[in-house]
C-alpha positions as CSV (number, residue, x, y, z in Angstrom):
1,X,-54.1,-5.7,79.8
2,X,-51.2,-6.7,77.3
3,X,-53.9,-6.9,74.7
4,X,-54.5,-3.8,75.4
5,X,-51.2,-2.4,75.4
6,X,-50.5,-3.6,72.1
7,X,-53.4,-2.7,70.5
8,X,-54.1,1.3,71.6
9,X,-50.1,2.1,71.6
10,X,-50.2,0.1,68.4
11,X,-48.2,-2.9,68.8
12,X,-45.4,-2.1,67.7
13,X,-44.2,0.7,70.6
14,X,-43.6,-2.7,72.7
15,X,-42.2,-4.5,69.9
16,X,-39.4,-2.0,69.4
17,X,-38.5,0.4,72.5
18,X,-37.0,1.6,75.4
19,X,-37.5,3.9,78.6
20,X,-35.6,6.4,79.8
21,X,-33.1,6.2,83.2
22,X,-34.4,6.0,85.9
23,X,-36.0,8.8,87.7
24,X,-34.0,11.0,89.8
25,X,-35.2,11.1,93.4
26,X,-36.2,14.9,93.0
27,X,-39.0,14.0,90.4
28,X,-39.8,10.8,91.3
29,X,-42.9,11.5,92.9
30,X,-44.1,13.1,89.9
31,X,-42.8,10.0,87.9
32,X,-45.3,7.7,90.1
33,X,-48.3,9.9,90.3
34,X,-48.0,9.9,86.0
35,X,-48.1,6.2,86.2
36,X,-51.1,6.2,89.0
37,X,-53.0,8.7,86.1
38,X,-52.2,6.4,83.4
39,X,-53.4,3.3,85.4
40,X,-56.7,5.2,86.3
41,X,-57.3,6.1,82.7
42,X,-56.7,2.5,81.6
43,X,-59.2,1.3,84.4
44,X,-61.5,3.6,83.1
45,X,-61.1,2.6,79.4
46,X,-61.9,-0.9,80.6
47,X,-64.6,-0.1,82.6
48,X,-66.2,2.2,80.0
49,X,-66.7,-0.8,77.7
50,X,-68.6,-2.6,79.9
51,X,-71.7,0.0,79.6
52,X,-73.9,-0.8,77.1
53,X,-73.5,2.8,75.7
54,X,-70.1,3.6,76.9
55,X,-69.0,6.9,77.8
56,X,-68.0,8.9,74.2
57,X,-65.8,11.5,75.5
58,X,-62.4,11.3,74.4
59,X,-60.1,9.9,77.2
60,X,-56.5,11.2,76.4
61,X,-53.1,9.6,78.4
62,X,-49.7,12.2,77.7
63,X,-46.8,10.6,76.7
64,X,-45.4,11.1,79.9
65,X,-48.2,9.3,81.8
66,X,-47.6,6.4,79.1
67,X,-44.2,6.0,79.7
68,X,-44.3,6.6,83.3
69,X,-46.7,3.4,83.6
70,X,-44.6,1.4,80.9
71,X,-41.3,2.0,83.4
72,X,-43.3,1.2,86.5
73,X,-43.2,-2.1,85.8
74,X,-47.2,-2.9,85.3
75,X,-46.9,-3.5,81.4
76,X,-46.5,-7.1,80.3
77,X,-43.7,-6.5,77.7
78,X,-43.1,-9.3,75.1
79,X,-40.3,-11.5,75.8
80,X,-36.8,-9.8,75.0
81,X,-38.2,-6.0,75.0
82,X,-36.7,-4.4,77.8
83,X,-36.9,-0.5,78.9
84,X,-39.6,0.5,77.0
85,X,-40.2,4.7,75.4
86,X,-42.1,5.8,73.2
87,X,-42.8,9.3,71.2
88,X,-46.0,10.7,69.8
89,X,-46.6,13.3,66.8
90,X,-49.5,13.5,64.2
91,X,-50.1,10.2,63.4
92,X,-47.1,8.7,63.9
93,X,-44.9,6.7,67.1
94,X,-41.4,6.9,67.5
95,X,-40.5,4.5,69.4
96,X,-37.0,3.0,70.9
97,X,-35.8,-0.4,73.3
98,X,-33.2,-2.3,74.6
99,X,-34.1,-5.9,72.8
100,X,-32.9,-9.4,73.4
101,X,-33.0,-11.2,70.4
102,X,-32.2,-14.1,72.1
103,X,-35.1,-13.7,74.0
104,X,-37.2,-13.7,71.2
105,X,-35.5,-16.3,69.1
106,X,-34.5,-18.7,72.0
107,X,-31.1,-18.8,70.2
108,X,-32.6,-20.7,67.3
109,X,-30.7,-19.5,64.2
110,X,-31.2,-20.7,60.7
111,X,-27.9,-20.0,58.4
112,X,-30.2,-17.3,56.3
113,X,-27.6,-13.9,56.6
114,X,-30.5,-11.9,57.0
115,X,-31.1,-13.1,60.6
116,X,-27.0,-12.6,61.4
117,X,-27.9,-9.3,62.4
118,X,-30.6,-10.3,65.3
119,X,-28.1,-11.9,67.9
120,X,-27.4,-10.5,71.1
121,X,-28.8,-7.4,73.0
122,X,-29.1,-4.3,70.6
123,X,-30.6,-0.9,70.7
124,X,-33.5,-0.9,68.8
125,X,-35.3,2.1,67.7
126,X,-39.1,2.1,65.3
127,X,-40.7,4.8,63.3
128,X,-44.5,4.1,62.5
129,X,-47.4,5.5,61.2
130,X,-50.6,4.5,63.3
131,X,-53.8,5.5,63.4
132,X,-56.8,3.8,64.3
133,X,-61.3,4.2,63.2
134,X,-64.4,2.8,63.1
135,X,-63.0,-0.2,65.8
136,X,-60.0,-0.7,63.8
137,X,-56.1,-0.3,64.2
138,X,-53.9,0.2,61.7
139,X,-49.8,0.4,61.5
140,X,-47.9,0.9,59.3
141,X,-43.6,0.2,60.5
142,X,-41.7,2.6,58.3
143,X,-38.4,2.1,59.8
144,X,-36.5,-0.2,62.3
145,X,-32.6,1.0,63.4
146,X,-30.3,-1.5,64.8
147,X,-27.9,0.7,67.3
148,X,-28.3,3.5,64.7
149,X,-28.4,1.0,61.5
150,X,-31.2,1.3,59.2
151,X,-32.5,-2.2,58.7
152,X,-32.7,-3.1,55.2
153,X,-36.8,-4.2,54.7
154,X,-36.2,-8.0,53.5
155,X,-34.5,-8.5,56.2
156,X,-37.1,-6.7,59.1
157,X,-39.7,-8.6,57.2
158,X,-38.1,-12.3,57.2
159,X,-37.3,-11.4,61.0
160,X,-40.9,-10.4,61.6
161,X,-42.1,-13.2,59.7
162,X,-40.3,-16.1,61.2
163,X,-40.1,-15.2,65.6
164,X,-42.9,-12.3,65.6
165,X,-45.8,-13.0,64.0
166,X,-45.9,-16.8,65.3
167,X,-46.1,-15.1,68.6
168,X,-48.4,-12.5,68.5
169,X,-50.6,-13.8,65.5
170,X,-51.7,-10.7,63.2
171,X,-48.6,-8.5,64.3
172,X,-46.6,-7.4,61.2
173,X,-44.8,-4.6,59.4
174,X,-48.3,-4.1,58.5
175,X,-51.3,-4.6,60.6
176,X,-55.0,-4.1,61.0
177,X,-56.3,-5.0,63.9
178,X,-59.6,-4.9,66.3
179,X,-59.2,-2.3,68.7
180,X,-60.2,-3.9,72.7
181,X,-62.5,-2.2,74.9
182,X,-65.0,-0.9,72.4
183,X,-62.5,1.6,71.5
184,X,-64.0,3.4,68.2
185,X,-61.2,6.1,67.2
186,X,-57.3,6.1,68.9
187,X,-55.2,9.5,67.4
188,X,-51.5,9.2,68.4
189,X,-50.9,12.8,68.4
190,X,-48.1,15.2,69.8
191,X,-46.9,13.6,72.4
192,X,-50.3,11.9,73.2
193,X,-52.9,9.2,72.6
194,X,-56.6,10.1,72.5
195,X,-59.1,7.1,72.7
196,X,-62.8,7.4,72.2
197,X,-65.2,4.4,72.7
198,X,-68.4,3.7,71.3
């Protein structure tokens, strides 16, 4: 399932987010029942692919369902990413996280000044254009803030490049990528993500 995860929300909305509080106890009911509809559609989506001709009707999960099930505790996050959230509009995902980068470096630091930056717990927030057709992802990262500070791009990339990509091969500030489950065509539209198999 983090396969998954990555791939239809586009890898980087768990690279770089965050969820929101907790649920009051007044709407928490409604908070669990949109994680129970986002599991259902996922075990559907999963169980599509297994027919030899799947099931071609577009199987859409709201943004609320998606972060619903990210906060229940059911996704498997990559190390350091913690409180995941993310946003949908036409074609593109905002998304925003409390990261570790500890975590992720295990407090390895080389004396570039480019890395100085990723110590310590930070807010992270990621702006990305996404889209994905004919059985493949594509992302595009247009911006990563750093508790409200633009990152400049040589840096993000030597970051990315030397404790991301080692980790999750094929994962970069750019990124085509096989979509799982037989998925043909995955729209991040607003505040949602449509997936169609084939």
């Amino acid at each position: 399932m983090q396969r998954f995860v990555l791939c239809s929300l586009f890898l980087v909305a768990c690279a770089f987010a965050q969820q929101s509080p907790p649920p009051a106890s007044g709407t928490e009911a409604m908070y669990q029942a949109a994680a129970r509809n986002a599991q259902h559609k996922f075990d559907h989506i999963r169980q599509n692919a297994t027919l030899a001709n799947p099931d071609q009707r577009p199987t859409t999960l709201s943004e609320n369902e998606i972060n619903a099930w990210l906060a229940s505790g059911q996704a498997n996050l990559p190390q350091g990413v913690k409180r995941l959230q993310v946003h949908g509009e036409p074609g593109i995902i905002h998304g925003t996280a409390s990261v570790d980068f500890d975590e992720i470096t295990g407090g390895r630091y080389s004396g570039n000044p480019f890395l100085s930056m990723f110590r310590g717990t930070h807010e992270v927030e990621a702006v990305a254009h996404a889209e994905g057709s004919g059985g493949e992802g594509h992302v595009h990262i247009d911006s990563v803030s750093l508790d409200g500070v633009e990152i400049p791009r040589m840096a993000l990339e030597y970051f990315v490049d030397k404790y991301v990509t080692p980790k999750h091969p094929g994962v970069g500030l750019d990124s085509t990528f096989k979509l799982p489950y037989k998925i043909d065509i995955a729209i991040v539209g607003s505040h949602q993500l449509s997936i169609t198999q084939k």
